[in-house]
C-alpha positions as CSV (number, residue, x, y, z in Angstrom):
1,X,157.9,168.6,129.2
2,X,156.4,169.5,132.5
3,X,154.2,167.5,134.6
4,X,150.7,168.9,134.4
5,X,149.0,166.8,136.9
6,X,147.7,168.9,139.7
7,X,148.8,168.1,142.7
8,X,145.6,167.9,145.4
9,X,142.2,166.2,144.5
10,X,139.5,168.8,143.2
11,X,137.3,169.5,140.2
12,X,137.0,172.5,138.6
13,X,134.9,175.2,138.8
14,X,133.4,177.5,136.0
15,X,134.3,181.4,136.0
16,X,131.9,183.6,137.8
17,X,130.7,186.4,135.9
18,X,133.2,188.9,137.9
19,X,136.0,187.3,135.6
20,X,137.3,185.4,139.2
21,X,138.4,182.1,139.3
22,X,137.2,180.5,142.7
23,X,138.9,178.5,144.8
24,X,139.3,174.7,144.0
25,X,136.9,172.5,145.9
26,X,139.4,169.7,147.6
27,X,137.8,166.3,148.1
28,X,138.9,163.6,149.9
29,X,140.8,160.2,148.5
30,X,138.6,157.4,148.3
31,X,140.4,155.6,150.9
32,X,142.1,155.7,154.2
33,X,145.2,157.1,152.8
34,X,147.2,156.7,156.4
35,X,146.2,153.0,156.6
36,X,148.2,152.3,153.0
37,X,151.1,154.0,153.9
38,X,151.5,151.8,156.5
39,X,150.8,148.6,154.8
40,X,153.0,149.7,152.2
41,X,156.4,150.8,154.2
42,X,156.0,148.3,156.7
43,X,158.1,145.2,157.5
44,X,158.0,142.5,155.1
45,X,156.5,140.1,157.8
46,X,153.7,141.5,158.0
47,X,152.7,140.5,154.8
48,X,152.7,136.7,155.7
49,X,155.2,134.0,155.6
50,X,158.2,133.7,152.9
51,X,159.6,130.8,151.3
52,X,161.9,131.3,154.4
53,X,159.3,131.1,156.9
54,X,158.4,127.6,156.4
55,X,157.5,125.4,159.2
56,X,160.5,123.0,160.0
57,X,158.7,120.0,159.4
58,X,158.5,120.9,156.0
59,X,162.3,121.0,155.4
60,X,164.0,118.2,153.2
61,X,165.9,115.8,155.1
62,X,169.7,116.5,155.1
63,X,171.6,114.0,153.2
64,X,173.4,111.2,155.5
65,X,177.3,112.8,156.4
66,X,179.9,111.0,155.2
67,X,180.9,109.0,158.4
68,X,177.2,107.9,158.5
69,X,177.5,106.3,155.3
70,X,180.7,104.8,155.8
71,X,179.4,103.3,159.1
72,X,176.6,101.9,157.0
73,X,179.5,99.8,154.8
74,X,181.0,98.5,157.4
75,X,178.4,97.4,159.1
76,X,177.5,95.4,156.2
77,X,180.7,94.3,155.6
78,X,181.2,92.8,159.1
79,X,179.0,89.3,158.3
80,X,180.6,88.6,155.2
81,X,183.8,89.0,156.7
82,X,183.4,87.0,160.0
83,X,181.4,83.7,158.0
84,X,185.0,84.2,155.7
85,X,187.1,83.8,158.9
86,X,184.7,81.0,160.1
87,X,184.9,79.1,157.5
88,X,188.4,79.5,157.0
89,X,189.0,77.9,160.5
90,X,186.7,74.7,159.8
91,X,188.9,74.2,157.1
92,X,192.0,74.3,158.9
93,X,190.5,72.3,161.7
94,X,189.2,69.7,158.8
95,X,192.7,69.4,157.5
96,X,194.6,69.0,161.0
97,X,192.1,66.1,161.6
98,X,192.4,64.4,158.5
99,X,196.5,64.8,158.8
100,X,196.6,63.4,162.4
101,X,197.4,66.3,163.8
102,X,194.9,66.2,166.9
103,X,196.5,68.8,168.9
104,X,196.0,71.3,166.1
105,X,192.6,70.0,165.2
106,X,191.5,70.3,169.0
107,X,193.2,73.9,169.3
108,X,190.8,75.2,166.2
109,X,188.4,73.8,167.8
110,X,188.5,75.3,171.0
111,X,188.9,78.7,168.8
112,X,185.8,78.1,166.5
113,X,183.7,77.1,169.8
114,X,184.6,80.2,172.0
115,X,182.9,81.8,169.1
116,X,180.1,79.7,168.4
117,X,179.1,77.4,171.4
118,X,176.8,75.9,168.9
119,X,178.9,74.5,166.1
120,X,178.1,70.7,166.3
121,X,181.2,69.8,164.0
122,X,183.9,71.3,165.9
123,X,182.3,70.1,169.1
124,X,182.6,66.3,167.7
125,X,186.0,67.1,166.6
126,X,187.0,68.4,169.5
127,X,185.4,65.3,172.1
128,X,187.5,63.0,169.1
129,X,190.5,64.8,169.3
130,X,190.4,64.7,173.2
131,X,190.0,61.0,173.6
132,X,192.3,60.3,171.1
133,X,194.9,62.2,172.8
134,X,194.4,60.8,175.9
135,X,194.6,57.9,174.8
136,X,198.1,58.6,173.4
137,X,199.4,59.8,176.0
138,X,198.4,56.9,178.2
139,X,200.2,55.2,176.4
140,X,203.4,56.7,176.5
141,X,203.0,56.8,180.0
142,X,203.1,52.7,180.1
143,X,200.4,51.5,182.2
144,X,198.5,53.4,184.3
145,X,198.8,51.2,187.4
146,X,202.9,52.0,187.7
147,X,204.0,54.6,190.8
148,X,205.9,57.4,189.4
149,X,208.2,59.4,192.1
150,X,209.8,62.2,192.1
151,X,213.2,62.5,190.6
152,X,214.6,66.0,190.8
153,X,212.0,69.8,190.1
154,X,211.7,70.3,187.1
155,X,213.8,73.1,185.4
156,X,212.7,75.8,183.4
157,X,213.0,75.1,180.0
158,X,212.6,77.7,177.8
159,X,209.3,79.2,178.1
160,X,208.3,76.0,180.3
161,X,208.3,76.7,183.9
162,X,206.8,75.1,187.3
163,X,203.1,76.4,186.9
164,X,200.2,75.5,189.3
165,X,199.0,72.9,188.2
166,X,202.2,71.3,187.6
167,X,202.9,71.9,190.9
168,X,199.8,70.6,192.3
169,X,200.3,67.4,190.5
170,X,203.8,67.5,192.0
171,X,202.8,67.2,195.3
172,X,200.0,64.1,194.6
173,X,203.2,62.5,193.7
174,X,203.8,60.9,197.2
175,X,205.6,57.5,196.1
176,X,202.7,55.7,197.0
177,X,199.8,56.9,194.7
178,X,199.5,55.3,191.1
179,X,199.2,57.2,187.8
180,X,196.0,56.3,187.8
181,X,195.1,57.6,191.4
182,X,196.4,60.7,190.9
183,X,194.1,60.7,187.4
184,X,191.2,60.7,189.6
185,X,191.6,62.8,192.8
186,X,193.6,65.9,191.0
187,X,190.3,67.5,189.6
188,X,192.0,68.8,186.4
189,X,190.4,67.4,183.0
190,X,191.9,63.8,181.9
191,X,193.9,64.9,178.9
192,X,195.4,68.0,180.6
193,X,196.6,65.9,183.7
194,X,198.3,63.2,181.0
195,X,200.0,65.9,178.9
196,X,201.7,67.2,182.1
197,X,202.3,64.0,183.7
198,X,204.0,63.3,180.4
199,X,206.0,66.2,180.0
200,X,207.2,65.6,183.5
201,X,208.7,61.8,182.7
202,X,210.2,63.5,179.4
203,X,212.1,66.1,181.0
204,X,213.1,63.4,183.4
205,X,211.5,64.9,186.9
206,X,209.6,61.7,187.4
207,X,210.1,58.3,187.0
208,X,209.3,55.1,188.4
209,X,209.7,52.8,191.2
């Protein structure tokens, strides 16, 4: 079945007497016909924003990448893990104390202070530990007041060698100066100027007069 629709805008006329049909009147389309055409085959632009044309505040947030996230554990696992190590050395340094062992107690000491100045226990321990040990190795020195002299250099032993302040203590020995003496003028700390002035009488470098 054929379309019947006539192509061009008119209305139709009635037959003149002479039996001719006149020409269809053509009348123009009720709008601007040229305008729509355009509207219609035009980019989509133009016909406002898509869903893709958002503004980019309006985005959702990406989720956080995997290495942000496991940055975020870690973080939060540091703490734990450091008061765990802390508290595993003030035990140690507890049990070194209440064993004797001073030297031990004074070496977790120094370790738990270099990483917090503040820690009042381990500074008591540690000013206990020091007098204590100075006060045995004073005593295994004999009394203070004796002249020690020089005997022979020591030799290295092992990993033990002539160091500087071994040296330097070395050369306060003059055969003249007391133990004592040499306590005061050599600048080092008490119990570090006893523990090498012992170690030098037990590997038999010094002696006395």
């Amino acid at each position: 079945m054929t379309d019947q629709r006539p192509s061009k805008f008119y209305s139709p006329t009635p037959r003149s007497g002479s039996g001719k049909e006149e020409e269809p009147i053509t009348l123009p389309p009720p709008f601007d016909i040229e305008a729509f055409a355009r509207e219609a085959t035009g980019p989509a632009s133009d016909h406002g924003p898509g869903p893709a044309a958002r503004p980019s505040s309006l985005k959702e947030p990406e989720p956080d990448s995997a290495s942000a996230l496991l940055r975020t554990i870690q973080a939060s696992a540091e703490p734990t893990n450091a008061q765990q190590t802390s508290d595993k050395r003030i035990a140690a340094m507890r049990e070194c104390f209440s064993f004797g062992d001073y030297a031990g107690a004074l070496t977790m000491a120094d370790v738990i202070l270099a990483a917090q100045p503040d820690n009042l226990l381990a500074r008591d321990i540690r000013a206990k530990c020091r007098t204590t040990l100075e006060d045995v190795y004073a005593l295994r020195l004999g009394p203070l007041d004796r002249i020690p002299s020089i005997v022979t250099l020591p030799k290295k032993t092992g990993n033990r060698a002539i160091d500087n302040r071994t040296g330097f203590l070395l050369s306060l020995i003059d055969g003249a100066a007391t133990f004592e003496a040499i306590l005061d003028v050599c600048g080092m700390p008490r119990l570090d100027a006893l523990r090498i002035l012992d170690d030098l009488v037990q590997r038999g470098a010094v002696a006395f007069e």
